[in-house]
SEGU-894819 format. One record per atom (N, C-alpha, C): residue in three letters; atom name; x, y, z. Coordinates in steps of 0.05 Angstrom, whole numbers, plus 5000, padded with zeros to 4 digits. Each point is the difference from the previous one (the first is absolute). Example, Ala and Ser with C-alpha at 12.3 -4.5 7.8 and 13.67 -1.06 7.14 Angstrom:
BEGIN
@aa = ALA | at = N | x = 5264 | y = 4886 | z = 5156
@aa = ALA | at = CA | x = 4982 | y = 5024 | z = 5000
@aa = ALA | at = C | x = 5018 | y = 5024 | z = 5000
@aa = SER | at = N | x = 4993 | y = 5021 | z = 4986
@aa = SER | at = CA | x = 5016 | y = 5024 | z = 5001
@aa = SER | at = C | x = 4985 | y = 5022 | z = 5014
//
This chain:
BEGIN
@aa = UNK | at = N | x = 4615 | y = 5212 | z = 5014
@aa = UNK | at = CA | x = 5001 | y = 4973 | z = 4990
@aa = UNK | at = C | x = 5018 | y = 4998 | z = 4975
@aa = UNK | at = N | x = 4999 | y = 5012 | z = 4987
@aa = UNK | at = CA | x = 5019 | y = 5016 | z = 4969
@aa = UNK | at = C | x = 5030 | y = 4991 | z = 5007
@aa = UNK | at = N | x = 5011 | y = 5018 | z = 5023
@aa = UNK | at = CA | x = 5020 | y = 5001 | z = 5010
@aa = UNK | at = C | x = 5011 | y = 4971 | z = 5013
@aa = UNK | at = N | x = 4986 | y = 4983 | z = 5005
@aa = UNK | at = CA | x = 5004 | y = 4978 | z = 5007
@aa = UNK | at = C | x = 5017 | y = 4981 | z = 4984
@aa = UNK | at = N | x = 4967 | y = 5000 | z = 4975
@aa = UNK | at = CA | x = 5011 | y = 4984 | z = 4983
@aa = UNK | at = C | x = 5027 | y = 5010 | z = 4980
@aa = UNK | at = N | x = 5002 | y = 5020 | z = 5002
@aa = UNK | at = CA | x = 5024 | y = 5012 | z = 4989
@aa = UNK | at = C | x = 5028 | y = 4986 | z = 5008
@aa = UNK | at = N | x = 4993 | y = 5006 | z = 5028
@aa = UNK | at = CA | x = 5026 | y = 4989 | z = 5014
@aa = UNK | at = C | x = 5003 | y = 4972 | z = 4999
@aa = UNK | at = N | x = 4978 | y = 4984 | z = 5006
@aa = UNK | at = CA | x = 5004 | y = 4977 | z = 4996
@aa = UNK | at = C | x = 5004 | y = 4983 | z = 4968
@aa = UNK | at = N | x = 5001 | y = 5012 | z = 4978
@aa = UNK | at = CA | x = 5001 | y = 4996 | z = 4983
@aa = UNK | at = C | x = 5026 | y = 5012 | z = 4998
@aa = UNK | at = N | x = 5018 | y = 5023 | z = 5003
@aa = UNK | at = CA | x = 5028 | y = 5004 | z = 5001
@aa = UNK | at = C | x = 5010 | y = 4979 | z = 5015
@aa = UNK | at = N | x = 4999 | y = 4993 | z = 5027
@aa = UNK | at = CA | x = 5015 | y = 4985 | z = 5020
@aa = UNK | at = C | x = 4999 | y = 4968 | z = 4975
@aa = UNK | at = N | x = 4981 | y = 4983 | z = 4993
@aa = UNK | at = CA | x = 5005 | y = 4982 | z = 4975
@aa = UNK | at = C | x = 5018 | y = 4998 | z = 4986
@aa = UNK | at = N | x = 4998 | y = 5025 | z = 4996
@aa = UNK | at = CA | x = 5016 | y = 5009 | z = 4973
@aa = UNK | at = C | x = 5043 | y = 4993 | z = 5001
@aa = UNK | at = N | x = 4988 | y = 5011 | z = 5022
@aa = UNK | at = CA | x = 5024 | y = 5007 | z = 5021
@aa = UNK | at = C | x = 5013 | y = 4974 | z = 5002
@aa = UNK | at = N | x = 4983 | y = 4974 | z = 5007
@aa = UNK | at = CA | x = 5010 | y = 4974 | z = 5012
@aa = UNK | at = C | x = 5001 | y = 4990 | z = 4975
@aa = UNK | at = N | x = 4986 | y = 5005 | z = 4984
@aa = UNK | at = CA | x = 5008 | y = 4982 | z = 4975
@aa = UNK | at = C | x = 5026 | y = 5017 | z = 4973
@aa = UNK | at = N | x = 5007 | y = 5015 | z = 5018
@aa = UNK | at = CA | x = 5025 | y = 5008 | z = 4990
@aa = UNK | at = C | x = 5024 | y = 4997 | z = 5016
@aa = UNK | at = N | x = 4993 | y = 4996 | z = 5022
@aa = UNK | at = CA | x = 5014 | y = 4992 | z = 5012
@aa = UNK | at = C | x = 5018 | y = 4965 | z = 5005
@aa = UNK | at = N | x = 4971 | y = 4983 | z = 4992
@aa = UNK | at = CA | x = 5006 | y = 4968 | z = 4998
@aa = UNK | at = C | x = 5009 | y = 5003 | z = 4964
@aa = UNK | at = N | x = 5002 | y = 5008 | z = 4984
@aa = UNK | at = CA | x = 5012 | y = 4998 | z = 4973
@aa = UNK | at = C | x = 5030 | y = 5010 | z = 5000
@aa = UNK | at = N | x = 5008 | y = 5023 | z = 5019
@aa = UNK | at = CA | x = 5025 | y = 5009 | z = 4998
@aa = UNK | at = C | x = 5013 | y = 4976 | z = 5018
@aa = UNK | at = N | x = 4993 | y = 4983 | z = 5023
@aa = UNK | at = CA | x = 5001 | y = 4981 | z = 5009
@aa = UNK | at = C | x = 5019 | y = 4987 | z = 4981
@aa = UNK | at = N | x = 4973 | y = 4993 | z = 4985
@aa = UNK | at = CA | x = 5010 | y = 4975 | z = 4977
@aa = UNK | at = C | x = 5015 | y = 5003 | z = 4980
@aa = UNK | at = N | x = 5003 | y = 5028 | z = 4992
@aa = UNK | at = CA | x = 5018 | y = 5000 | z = 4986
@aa = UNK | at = C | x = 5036 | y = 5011 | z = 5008
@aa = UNK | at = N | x = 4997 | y = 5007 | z = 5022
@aa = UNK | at = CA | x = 5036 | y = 5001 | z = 5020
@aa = UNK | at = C | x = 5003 | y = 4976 | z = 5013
@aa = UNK | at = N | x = 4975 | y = 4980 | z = 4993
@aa = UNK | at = CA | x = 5011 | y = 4967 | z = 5003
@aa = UNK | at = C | x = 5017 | y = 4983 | z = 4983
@aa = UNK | at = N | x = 4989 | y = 5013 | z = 4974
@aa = UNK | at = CA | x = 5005 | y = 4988 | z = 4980
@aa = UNK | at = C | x = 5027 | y = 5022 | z = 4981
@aa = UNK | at = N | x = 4999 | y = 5015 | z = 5017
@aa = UNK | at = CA | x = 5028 | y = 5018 | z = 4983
@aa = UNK | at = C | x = 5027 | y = 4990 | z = 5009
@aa = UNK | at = N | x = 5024 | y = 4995 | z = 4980
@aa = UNK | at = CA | x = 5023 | y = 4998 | z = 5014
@aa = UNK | at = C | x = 5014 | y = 5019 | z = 4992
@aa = UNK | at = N | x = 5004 | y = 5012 | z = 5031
@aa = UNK | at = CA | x = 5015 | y = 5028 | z = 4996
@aa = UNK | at = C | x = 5011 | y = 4999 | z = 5025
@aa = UNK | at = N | x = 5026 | y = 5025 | z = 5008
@aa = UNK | at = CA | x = 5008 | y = 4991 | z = 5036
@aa = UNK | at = C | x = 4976 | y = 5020 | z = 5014
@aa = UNK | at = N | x = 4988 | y = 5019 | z = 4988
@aa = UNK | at = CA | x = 4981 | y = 5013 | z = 5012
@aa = UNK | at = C | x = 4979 | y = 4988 | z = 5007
@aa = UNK | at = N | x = 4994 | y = 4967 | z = 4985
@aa = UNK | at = CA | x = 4977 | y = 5001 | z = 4996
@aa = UNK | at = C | x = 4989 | y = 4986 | z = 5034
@aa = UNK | at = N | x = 5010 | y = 4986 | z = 5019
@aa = UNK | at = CA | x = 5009 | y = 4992 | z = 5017
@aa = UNK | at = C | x = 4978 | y = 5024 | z = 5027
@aa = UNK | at = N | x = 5019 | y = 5016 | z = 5001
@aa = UNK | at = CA | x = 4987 | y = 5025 | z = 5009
@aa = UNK | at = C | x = 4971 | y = 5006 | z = 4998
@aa = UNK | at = N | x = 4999 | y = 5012 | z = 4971
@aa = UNK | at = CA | x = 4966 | y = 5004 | z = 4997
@aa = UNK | at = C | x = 4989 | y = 4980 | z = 4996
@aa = UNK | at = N | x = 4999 | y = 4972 | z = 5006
@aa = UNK | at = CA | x = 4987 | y = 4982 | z = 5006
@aa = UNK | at = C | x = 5002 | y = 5004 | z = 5026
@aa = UNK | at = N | x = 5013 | y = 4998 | z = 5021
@aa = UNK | at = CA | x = 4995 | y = 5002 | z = 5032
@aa = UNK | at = C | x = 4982 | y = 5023 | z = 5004
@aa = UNK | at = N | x = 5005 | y = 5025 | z = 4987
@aa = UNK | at = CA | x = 4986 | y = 5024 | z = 5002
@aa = UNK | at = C | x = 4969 | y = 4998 | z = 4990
@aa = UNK | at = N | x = 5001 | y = 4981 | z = 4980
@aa = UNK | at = CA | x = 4974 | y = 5000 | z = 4993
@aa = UNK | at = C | x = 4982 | y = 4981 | z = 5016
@aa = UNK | at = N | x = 5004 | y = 4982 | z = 5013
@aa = UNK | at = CA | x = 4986 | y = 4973 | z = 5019
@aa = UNK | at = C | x = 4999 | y = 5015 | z = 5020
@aa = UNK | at = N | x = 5021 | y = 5024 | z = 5009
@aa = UNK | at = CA | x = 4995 | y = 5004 | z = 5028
@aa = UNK | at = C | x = 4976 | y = 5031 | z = 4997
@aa = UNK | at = N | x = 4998 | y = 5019 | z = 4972
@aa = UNK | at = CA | x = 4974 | y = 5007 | z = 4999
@aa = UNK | at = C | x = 4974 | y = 4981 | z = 4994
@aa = UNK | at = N | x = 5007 | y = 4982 | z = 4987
@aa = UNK | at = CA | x = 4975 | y = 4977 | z = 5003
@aa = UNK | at = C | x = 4984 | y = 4991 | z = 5017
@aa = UNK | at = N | x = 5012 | y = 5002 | z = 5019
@aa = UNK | at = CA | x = 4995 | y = 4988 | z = 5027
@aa = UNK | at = C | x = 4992 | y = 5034 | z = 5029
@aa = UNK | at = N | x = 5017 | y = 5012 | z = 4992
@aa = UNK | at = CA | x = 4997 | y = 5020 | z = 5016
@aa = UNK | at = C | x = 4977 | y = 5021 | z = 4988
@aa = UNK | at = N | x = 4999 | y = 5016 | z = 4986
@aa = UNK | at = CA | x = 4982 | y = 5016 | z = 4989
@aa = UNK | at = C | x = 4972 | y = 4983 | z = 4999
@aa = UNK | at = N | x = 4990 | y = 4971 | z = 4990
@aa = UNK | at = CA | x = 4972 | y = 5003 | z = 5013
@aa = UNK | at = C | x = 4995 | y = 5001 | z = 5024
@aa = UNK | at = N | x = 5023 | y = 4989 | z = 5021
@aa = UNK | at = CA | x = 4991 | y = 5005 | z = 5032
@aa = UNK | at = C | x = 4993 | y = 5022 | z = 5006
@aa = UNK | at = N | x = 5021 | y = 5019 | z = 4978
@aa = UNK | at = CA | x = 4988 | y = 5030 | z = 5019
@aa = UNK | at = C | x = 4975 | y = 5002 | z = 4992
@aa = UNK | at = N | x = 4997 | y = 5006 | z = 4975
@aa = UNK | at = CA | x = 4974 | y = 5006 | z = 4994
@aa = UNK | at = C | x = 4974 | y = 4987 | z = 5009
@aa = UNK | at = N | x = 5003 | y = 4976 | z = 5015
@aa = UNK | at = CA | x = 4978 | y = 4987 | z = 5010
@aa = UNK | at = C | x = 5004 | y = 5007 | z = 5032
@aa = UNK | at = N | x = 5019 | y = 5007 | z = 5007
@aa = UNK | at = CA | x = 5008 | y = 5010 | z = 5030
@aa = UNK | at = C | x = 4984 | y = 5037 | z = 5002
@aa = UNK | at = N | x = 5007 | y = 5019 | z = 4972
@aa = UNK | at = CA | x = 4982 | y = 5023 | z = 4996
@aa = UNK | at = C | x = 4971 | y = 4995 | z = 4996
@aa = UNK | at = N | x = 4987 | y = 4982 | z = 4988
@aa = UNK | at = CA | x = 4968 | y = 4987 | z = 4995
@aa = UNK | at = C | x = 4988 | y = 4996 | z = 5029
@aa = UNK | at = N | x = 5021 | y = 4987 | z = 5017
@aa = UNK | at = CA | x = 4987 | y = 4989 | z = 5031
@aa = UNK | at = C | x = 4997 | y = 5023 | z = 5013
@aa = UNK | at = N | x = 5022 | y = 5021 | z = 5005
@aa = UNK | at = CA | x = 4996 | y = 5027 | z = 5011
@aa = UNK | at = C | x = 4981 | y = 5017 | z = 4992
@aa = UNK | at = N | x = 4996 | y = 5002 | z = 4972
@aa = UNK | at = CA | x = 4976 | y = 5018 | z = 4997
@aa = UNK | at = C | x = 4976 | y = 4987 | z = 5007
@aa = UNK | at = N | x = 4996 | y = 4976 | z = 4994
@aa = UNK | at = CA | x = 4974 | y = 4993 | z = 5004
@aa = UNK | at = C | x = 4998 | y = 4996 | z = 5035
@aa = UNK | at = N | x = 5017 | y = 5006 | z = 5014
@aa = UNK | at = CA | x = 4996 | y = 4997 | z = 5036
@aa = UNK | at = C | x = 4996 | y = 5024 | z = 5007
@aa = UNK | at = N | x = 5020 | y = 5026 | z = 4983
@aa = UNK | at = CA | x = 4995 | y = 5028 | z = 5010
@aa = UNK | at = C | x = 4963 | y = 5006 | z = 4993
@aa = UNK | at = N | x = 4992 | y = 4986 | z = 4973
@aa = UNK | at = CA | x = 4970 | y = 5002 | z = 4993
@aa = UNK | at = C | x = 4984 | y = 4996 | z = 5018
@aa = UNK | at = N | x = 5004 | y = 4980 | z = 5010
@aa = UNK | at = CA | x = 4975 | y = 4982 | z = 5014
@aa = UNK | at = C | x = 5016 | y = 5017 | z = 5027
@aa = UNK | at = N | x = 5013 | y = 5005 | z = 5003
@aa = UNK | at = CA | x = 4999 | y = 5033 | z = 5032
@aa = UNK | at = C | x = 4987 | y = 5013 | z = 5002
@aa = UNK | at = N | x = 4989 | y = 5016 | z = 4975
@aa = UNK | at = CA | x = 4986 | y = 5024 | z = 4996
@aa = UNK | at = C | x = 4978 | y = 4993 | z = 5010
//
């Protein structure tokens, strides 16, 4: 149970560093900044799917046993 909340308190962590770097390669003018704004919306969007796509698999391999 330890290990859970661990993770799920990293993965948070994770998104809310992730929606701030967001906001701030929105608000930067730079020619880079362009880039790690696309890079960053498209981990915004992609990395919780996975992680909620790894949550569905373990909990189906569970309920196998």
């Amino acid at each position: 149970m330890r290990h859970k909340r661990l993770l799920a308190m990293a993965a948070a962590i994770l998104l809310l560093l992730l929606y701030a770097s967001t906001i701030v390669f929105a608000l930067m003018d730079s020619p880079l900044s362009q880039s790690l704004l696309m890079a960053s919306l498209f981990c915004t969007i992609v990395v919780p799917s996975i992680l909620y796509g790894y949550y569905v698999i373990i909990k189906y391999r569970k309920d196998k046993k």
